[in-house]
KETORLUM-276423 format. One line per field, with one value per residue (C-alpha): residue number from 1; residue in one letter; z, x, y. Coordinates in Angstrom, 2 decimals. Example, Ala and Ser with C-alpha at 12.3 -4.5 7.8 and 13.67 -1.06 7.14 Angstrom:
! KETORLUM-276423
num: [1;2]
residuo: [A;S]
Z: [7.80;7.14]
X: [12.30;13.67]
Y: [-4.50;-1.06]
! end
This chain:
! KETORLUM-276423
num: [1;2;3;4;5;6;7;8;9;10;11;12;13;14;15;16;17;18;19;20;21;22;23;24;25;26;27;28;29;30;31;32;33;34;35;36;37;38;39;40;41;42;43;44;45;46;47;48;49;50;51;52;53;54;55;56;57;58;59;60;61;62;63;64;65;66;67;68;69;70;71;72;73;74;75;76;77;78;79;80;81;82;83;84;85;86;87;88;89;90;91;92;93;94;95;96;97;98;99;100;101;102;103;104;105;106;107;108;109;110;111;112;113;114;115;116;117;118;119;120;121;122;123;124;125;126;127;128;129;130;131;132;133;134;135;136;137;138;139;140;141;142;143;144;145;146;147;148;149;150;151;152;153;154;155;156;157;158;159;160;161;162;163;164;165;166;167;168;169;170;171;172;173;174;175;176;177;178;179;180;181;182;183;184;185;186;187;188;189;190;191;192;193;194;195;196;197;198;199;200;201;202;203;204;205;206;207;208;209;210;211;212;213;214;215;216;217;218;219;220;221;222;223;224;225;226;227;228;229;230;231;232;233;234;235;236;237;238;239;240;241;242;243;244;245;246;247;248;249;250;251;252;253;254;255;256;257;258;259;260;261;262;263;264;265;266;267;268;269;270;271;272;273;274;275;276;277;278;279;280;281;282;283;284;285;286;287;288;289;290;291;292;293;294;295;296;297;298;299;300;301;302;303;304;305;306;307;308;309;310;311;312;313;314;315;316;317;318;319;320;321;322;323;324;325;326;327;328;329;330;331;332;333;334;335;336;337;338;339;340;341;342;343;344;345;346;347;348;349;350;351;352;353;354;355;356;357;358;359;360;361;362;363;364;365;366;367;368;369;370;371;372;373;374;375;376;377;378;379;380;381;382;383;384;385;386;387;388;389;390;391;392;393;394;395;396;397;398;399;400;401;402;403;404;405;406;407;408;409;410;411;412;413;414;415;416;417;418;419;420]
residuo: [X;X;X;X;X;X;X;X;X;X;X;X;X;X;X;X;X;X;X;X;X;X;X;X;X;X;X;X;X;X;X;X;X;X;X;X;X;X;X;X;X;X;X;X;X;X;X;X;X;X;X;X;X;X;X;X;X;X;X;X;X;X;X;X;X;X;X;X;X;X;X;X;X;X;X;X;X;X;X;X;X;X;X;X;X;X;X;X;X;X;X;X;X;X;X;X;X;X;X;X;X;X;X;X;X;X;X;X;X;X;X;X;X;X;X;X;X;X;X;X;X;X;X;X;X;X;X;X;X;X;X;X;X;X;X;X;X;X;X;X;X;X;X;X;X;X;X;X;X;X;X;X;X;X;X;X;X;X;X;X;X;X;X;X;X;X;X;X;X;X;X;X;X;X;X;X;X;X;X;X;X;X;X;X;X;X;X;X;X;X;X;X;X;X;X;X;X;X;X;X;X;X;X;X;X;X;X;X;X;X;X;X;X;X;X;X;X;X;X;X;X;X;X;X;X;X;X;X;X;X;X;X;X;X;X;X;X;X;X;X;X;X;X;X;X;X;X;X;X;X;X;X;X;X;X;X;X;X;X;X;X;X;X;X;X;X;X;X;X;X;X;X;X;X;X;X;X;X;X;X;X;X;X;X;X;X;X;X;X;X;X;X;X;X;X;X;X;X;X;X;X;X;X;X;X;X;X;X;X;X;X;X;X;X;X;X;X;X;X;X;X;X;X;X;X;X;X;X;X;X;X;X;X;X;X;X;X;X;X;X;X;X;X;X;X;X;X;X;X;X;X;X;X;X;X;X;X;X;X;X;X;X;X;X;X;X;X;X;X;X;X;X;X;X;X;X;X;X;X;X;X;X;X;X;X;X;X;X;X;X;X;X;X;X;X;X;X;X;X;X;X;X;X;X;X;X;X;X;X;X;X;X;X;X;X;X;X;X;X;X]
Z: [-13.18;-15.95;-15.83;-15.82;-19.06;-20.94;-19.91;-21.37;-23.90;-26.96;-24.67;-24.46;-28.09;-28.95;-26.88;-28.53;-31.69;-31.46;-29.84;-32.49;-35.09;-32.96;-34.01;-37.64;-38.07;-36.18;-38.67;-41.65;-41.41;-38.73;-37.01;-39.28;-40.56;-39.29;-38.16;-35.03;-33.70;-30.23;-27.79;-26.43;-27.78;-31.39;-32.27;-34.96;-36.04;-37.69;-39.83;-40.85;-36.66;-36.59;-39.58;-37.31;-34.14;-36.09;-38.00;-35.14;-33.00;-35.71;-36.07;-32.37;-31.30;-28.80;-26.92;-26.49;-25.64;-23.00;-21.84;-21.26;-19.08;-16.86;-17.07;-15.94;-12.59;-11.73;-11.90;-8.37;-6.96;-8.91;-7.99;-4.08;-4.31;-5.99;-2.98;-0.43;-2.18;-2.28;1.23;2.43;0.31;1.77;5.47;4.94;3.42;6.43;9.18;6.90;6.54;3.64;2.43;-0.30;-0.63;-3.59;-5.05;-4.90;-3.07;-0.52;1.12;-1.94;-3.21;-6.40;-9.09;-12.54;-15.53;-17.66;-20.10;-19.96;-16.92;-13.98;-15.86;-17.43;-20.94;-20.17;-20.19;-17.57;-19.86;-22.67;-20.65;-19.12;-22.47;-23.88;-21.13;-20.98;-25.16;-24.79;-21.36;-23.68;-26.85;-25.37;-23.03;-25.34;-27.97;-25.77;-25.20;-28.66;-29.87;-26.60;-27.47;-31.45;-29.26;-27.61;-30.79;-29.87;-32.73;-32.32;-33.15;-33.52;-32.80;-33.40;-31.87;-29.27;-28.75;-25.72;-24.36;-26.41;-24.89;-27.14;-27.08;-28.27;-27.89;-28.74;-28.24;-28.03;-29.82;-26.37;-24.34;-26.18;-24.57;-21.18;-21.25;-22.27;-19.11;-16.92;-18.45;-18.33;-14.01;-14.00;-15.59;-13.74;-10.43;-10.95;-12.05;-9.21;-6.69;-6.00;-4.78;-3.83;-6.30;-9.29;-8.19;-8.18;-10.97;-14.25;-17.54;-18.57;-21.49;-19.37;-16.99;-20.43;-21.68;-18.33;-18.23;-21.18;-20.65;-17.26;-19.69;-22.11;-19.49;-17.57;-20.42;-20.80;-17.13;-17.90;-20.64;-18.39;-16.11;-18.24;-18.93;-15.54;-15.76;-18.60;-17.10;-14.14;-14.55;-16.32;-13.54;-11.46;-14.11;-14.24;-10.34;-9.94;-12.35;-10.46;-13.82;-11.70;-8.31;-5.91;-4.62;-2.91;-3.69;-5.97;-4.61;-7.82;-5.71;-2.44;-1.44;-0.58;3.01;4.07;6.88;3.56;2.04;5.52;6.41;2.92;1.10;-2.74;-6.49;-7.45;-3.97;-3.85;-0.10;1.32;4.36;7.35;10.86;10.35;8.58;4.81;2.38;-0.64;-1.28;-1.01;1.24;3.44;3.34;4.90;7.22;9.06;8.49;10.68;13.20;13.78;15.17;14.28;15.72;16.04;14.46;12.19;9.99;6.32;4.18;0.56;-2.37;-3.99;-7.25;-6.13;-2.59;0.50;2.50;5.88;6.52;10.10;8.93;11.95;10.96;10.85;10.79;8.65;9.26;12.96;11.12;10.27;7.59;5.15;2.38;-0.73;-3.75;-4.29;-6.89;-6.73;-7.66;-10.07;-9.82;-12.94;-12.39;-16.60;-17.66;-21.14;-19.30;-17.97;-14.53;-16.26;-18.88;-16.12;-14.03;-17.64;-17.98;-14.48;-14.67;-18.07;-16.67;-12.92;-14.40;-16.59;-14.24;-11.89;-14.64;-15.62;-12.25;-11.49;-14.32;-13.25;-10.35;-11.19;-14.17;-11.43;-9.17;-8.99;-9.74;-12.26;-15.67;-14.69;-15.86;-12.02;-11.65;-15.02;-14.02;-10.56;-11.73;-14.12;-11.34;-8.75;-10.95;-12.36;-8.32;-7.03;-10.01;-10.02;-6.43;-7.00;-9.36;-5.88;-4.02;-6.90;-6.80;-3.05;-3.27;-6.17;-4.35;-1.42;-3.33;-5.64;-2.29;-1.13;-4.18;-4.36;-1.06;-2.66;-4.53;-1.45;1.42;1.71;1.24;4.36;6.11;5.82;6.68;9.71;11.30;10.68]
X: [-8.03;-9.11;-12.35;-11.22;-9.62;-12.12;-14.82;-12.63;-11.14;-11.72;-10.73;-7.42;-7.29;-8.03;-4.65;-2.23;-3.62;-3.17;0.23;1.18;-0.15;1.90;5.00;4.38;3.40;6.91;8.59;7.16;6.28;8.52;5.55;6.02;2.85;-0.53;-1.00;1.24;0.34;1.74;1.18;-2.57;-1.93;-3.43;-2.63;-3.87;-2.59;-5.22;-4.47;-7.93;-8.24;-5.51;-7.33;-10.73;-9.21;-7.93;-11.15;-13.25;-10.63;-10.21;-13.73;-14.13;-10.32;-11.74;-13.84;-11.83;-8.52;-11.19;-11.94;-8.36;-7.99;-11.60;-10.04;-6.51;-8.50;-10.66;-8.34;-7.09;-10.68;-10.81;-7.45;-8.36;-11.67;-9.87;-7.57;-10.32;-12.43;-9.43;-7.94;-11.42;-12.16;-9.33;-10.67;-13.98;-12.51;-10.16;-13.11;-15.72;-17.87;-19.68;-22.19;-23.01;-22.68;-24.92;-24.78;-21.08;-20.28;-17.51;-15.89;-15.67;-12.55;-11.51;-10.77;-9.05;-11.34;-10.68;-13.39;-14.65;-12.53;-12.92;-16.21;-18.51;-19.61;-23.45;-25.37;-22.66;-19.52;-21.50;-22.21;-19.03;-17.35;-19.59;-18.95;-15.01;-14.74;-16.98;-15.00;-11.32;-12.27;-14.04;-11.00;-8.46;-10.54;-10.64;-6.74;-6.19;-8.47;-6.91;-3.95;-4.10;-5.89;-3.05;-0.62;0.51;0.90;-0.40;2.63;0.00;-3.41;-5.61;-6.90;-5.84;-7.27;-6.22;-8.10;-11.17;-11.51;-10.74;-10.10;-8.76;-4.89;-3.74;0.24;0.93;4.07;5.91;7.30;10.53;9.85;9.14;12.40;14.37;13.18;14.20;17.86;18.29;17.09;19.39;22.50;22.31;21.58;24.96;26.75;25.39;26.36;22.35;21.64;18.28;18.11;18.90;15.94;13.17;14.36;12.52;12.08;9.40;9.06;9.23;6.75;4.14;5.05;4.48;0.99;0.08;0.85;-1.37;-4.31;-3.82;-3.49;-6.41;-9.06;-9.09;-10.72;-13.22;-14.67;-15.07;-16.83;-18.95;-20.36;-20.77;-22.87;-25.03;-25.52;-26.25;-28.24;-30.17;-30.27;-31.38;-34.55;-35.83;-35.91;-37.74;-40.52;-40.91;-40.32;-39.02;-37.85;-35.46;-37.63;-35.20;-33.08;-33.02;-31.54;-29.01;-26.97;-27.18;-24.57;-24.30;-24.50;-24.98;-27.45;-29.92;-29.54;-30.41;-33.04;-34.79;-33.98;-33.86;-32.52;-35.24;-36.38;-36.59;-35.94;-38.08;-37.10;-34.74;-35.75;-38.97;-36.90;-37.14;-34.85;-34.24;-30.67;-27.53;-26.40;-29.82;-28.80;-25.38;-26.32;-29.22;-26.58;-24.13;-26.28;-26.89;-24.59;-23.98;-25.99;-29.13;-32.08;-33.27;-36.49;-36.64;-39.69;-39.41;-41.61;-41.68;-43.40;-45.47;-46.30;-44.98;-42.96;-41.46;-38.20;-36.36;-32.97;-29.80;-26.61;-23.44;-20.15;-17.71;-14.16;-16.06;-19.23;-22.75;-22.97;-26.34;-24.44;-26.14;-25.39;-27.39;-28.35;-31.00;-34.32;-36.14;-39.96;-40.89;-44.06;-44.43;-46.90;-45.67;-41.80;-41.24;-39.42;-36.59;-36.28;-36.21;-33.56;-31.48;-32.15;-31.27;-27.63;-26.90;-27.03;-25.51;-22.89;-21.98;-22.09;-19.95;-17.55;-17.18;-16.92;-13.64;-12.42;-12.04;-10.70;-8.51;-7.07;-6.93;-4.76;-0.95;-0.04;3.35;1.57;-1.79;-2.95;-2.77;0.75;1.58;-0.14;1.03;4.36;4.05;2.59;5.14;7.69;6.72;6.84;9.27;12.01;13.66;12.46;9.16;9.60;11.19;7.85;5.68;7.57;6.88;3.57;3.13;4.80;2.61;-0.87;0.34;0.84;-2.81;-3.98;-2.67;-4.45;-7.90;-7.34;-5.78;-7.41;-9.87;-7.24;-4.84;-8.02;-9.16;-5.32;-5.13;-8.47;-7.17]
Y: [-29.07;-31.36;-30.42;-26.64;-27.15;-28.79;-26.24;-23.34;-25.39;-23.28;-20.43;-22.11;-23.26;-19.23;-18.71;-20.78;-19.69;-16.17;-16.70;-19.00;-16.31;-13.35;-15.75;-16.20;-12.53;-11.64;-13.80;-12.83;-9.19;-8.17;-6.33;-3.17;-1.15;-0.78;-3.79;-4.99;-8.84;-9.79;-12.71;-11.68;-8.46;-6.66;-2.71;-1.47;2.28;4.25;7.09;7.45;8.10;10.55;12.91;12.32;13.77;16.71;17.13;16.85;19.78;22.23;22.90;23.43;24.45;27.65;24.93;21.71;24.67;25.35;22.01;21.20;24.49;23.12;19.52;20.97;22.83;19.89;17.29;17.47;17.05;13.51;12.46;13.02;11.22;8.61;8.53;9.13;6.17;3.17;3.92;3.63;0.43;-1.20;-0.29;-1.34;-4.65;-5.42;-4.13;-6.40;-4.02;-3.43;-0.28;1.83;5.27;7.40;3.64;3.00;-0.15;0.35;-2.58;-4.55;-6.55;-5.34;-7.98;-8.61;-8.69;-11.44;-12.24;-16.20;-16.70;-14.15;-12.90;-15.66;-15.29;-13.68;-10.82;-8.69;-9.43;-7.93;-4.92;-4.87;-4.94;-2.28;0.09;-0.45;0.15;3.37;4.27;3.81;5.87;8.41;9.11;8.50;10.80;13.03;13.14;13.59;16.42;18.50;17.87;19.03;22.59;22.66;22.34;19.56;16.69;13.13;10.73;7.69;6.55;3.93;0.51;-1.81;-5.15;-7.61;-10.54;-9.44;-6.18;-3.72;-0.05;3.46;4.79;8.29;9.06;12.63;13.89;15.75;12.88;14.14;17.84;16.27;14.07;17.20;19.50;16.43;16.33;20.02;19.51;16.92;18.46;21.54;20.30;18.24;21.58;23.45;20.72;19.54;23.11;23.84;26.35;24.13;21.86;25.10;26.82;25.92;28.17;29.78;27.47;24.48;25.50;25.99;22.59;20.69;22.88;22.00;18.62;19.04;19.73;16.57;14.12;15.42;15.93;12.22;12.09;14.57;12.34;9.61;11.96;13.02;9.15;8.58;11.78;10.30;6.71;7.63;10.22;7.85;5.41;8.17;9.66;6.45;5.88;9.48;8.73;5.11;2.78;-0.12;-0.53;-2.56;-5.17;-8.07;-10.05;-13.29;-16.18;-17.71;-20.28;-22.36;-24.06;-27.80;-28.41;-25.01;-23.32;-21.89;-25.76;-27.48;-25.48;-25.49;-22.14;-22.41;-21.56;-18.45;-17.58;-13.82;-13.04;-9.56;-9.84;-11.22;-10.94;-9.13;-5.89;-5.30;-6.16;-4.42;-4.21;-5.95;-2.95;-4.30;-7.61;-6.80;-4.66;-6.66;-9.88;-7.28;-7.23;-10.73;-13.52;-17.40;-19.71;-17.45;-19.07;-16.31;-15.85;-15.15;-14.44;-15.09;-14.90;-18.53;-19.12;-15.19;-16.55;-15.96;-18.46;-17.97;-20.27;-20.00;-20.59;-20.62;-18.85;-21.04;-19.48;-18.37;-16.70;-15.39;-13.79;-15.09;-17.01;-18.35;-20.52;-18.44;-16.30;-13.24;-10.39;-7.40;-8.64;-5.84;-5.38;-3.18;-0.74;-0.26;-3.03;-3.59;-3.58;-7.29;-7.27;-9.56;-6.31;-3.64;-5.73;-5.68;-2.02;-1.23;-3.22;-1.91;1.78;0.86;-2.02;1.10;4.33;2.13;0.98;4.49;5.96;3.30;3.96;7.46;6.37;4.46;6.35;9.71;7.76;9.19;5.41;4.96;5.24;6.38;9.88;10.47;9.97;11.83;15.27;14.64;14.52;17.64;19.59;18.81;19.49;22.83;23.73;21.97;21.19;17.83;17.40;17.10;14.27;12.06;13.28;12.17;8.99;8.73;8.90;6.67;4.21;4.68;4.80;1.56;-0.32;0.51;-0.21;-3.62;-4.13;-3.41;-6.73;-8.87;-7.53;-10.35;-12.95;-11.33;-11.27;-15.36;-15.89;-13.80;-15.10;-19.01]
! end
């Protein structure tokens, strides 16, 4: 613990000095104006941001109108593969299993991101960081300049900052609206007794409000789309014309004590193959690892200092698998001679750390999860069919979906537990 807290001591001392700060600025400018300081928290509201989005929609109104009606369509294929994709997650991650499908892993535990703590300071924070700021004000951009096609005023936008990630917000101006269709269900399925017909029933007003609603929440999505488009399409180009390629993988850790340390694997070793099969991938390394059992005395050929060296290493066990005792990462053998293989491994995890950050953040923004843009057009949809009903189903299934989401994070946890 000690040593914990002097190895993220100015971490900590950053802490307590913004929450001390959130305190003073409380105190002294009552956190009025454009500038709003809270405990881990900065907003800052930009009416310079507010003029952009409206600049940028009134010069193309007839297109982003159209994007909102696209967005509005598609929508319920992202929210389904964003179903599809966490149930089976969570399957893979009780099962163990782990594969990759078009290059997104599946049977991974999901985890918080917390700069300097969950993620070390290093070259994936940065690109995590960069992808997560570009994910935020693209989609909230997008938000906004739909929503000014749509007639619809912004009530506020500008910049959020928390835990040194930072990112866009835009607040449409028809929460009001949306409130005001639920009190009108409400009232008159009390006057009519809870009738069925009370709960279908909805104006023709209402039913363009909660539509157009449909389109703001779900243009956000589309923008995040799109970037996955971009990154990895770019991941994909370079691939094709053969600028670098998945070689192995690089051995960064082995543990104390463990079957790799006894039997003399090491820091740097870039392993090619196990058991006479390639290796290429993670995804390779799991599934040959599958197929294997503990105690089997197993052969590994690695490239050490650009020679090969064949180790016999046998599998302990770990939670009723095979285990090795080492940490891994895709080794990166550029085929551009002025483009080092250290600079084509960057390139290639700046474009896949980013095409995957992109594509979750699709996910999870699509999922019908309280708050999400899932559960929000979920909600407006259900509602324009179904009246005051459809609100309890969309609550049903939001409480449902939440649950199995939690799991994506815990799954490996109830797992150890069970198997002790």
């Amino acid at each position: 613990m000690i040593s914990w807290l002097i190895k993220n001591s100015l971490f900590i001392i950053i802490i307590f000095a913004w929450i001390l700060l959130s305190i003073i600025w409380e105190k002294t400018r009552r956190n009025k104006g454009s500038l709003r300081i809270y405990p881990l928290v900065v907003v800052y509201y930009s009416d310079f941001l507010k003029k952009l989005i409206r600049k940028v929609c009134f010069k193309y109104k007839k297109f982003w109108r159209k994007l909102g009606n696209v967005s509005d369509k598609i929508f319920i294929f992202a929210l389904l593969i964003s179903i599809i994709y966490v149930t089976l997650n969570v399957v893979a991650l009780f099962s163990g299993a782990y594969f990759e499908f078009l290059g997104i892993p599946i049977g991974s535990q999901f985890i918080v991101v917390v700069p300097f703590i969950t993620i070390p300071a290093g070259k994936l924070l940065v690109f995590i960081i960069f992808g997560f700021i570009l994910a935020l004000v693209f989609h909230e951009l997008f938000h906004g300049v739909v929503s000014i096609a749509e007639d619809v005023k912004i009530k506020s936008a500008g910049i959020i900052i928390s835990l040194g990630v930072a990112g866009g917000f835009v607040e449409p101006n028809i929460e009001d609206e949306l409130r005001a269709i639920l009190d009108n269900l409400e009232q008159r399925t009390i006057n009519e007794g809870g009738g069925r017909s009370a709960s279908h029933q909805l104006a023709p007003r209402a039913k363009k409000i909660l539509r157009k609603y449909r389109r703001i929440v779900a243009a956000g999505i589309i923008a995040n789309i799109l970037l996955v488009s971009i990154f990895a399409g770019l991941l994909i180009g370079f691939g094709i014309i053969g600028a670098y390629e998945k070689y192995g993988l690089k051995i960064l850790k082995v543990e104390e004590g463990s079957p790799a340390d006894i039997c003399g694997l090491r820091v740097g070793d870039i392993i090619v193959m196990i058991a006479e099969k390639r290796v290429r991938t993670l995804a390779d390394f799991q599934e040959i690892l599958s197929e294997l059992s503990p105690g089997e005395n197993v052969s590994f050929k690695v490239l050490r200092n650009n020679r090969e060296v064949l180790i016999y290493v046998v599998l302990g066990e770990k939670n009723g698998r095979p285990y090795v005792g080492i940490l891994i990462q895709q080794y990166i053998r550029s085929n551009i001679p002025f483009l080092s293989d250290g600079a084509a491994l960057d390139l290639h995890y700046f474009l896949y750390i980013n095409a995957l950050l992109e594509f979750l953040v699709v996910v999870i923004n699509s999922l019908p999860i309280f708050f999400l843009d899932g559960s929000q057009w979920l909600n407006a949809s259900l509602i324009e069919k179904y009246g005051r009903r459809g609100l309890k189903i969309g609550t049903t299934i939001n409480i449902i979906i939440t649950l199995i989401f939690i799991l994506n994070f815990i799954a490996p946890t109830i797992t150890s537990f069970l198997v002790q």
